[in-house]
C-alpha positions as CSV (number, residue, x, y, z in Angstrom):
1,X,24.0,-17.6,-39.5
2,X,23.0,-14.2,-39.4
3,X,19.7,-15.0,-40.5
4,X,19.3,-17.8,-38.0
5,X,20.1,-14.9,-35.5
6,X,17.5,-12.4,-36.6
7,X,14.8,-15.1,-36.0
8,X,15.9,-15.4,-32.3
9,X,15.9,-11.5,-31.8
10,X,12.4,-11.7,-33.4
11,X,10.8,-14.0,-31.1
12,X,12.8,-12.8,-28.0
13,X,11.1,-9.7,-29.0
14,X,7.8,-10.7,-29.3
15,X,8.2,-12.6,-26.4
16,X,8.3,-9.8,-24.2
17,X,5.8,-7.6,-26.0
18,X,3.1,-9.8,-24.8
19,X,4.4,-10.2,-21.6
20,X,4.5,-6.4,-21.4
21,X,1.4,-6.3,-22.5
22,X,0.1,-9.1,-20.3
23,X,1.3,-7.3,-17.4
24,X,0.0,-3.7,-18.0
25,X,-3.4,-5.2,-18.4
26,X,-3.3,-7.2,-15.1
27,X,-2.0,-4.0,-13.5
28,X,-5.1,-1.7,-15.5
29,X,-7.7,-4.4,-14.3
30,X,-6.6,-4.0,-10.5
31,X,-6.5,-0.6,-11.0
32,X,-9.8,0.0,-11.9
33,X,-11.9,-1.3,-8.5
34,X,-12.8,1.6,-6.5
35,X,-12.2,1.2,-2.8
36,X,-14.3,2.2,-0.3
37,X,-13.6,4.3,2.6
38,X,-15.5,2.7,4.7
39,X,-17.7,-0.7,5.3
40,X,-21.4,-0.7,6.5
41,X,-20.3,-1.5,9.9
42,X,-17.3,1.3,9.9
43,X,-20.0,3.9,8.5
44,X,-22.4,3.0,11.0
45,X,-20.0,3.0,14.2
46,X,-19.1,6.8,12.7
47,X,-22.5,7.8,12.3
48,X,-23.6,6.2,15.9
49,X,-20.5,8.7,17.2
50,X,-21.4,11.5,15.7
51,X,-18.9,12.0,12.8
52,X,-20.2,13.2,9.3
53,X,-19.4,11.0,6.5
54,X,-21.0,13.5,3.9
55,X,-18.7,12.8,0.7
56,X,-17.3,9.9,1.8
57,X,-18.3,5.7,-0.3
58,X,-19.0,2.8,1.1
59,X,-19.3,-0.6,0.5
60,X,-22.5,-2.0,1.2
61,X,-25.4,-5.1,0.6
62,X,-28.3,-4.8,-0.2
63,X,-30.3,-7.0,2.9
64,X,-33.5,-5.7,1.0
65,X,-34.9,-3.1,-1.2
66,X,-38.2,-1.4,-0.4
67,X,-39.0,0.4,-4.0
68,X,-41.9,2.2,-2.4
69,X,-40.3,3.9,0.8
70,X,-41.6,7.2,2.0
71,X,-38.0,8.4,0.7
72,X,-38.4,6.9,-2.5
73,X,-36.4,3.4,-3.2
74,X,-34.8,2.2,0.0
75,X,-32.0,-0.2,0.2
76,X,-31.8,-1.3,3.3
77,X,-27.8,-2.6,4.6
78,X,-26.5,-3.0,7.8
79,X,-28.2,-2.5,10.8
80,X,-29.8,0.9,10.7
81,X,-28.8,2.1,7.0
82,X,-31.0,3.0,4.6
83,X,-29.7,4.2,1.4
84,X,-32.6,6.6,-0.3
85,X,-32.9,7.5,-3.9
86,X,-35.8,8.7,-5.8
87,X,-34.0,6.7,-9.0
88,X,-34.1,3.0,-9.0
89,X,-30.9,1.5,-8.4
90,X,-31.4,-1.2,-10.9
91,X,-29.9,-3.4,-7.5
92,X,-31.4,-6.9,-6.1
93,X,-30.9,-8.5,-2.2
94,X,-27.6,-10.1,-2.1
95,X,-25.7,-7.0,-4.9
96,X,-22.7,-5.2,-3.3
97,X,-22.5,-2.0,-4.3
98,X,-20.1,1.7,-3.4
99,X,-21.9,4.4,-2.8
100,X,-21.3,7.9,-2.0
101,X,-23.2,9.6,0.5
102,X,-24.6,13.1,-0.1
103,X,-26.7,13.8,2.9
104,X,-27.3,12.0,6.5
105,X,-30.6,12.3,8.5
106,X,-31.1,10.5,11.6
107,X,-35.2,9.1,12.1
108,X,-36.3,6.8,14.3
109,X,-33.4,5.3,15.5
110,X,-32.3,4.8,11.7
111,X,-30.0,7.0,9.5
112,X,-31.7,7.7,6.7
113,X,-28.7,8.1,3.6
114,X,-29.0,10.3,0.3
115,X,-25.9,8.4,-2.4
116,X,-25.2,8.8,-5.7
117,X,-23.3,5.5,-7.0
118,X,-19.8,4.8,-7.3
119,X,-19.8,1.1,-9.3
């Protein structure tokens, strides 16, 4: 009887190990995604105001990437971004990507966007 008992304890036991486990690893992979402060279009509507965004990521498609730019490789997102690096981003059209910007210039009716990479 006490034997039969000690089985029971056993697998109630395991039982909730791997759930424990189940759940801390769910919770881990949520975890991990970086969120961005901002979208293309809520970085642009900032920028178009006049607020700095220096330090701040954001979440942005690549529309197209120009890997021989006057700044060096340009990905080109939203409507007047391009994000400038002299390092290719190893990105294609269609890749999402965070970013986080480093230094604003405005040219041309476009803001030109130094980043250093998030994801």
């Amino acid at each position: 009887m006490e034997e039969l008992f000690m089985k029971k304890v056993a697998k109630v036991l395991f039982g909730l190990t791997i759930m424990l486990g189940l759940v801390a690893t769910l919770a881990a992979c949520g975890a991990s995604q970086p969120k961005a402060d901002y979208t293309e279009a809520q970085a642009e509507k900032k920028l178009n105001a006049g607020d700095d965004i220096k330090g701040k990521t954001i979440k942005i498609k690549v529309q197209k990437l120009d890997p021989k730019s006057a700044f060096g490789y340009n990905i080109q997102a939203g409507k007047h971004l391009n994000f400038v690096s002299n390092e290719n981003p190893n990105v294609k059209k269609g890749d999402s990507l965070i970013v986080k910007v480093k230094k604003v210039e405005s040219t041309l009716g476009s803001f030109v966007i130094t980043y250093s990479k998030v994801n």
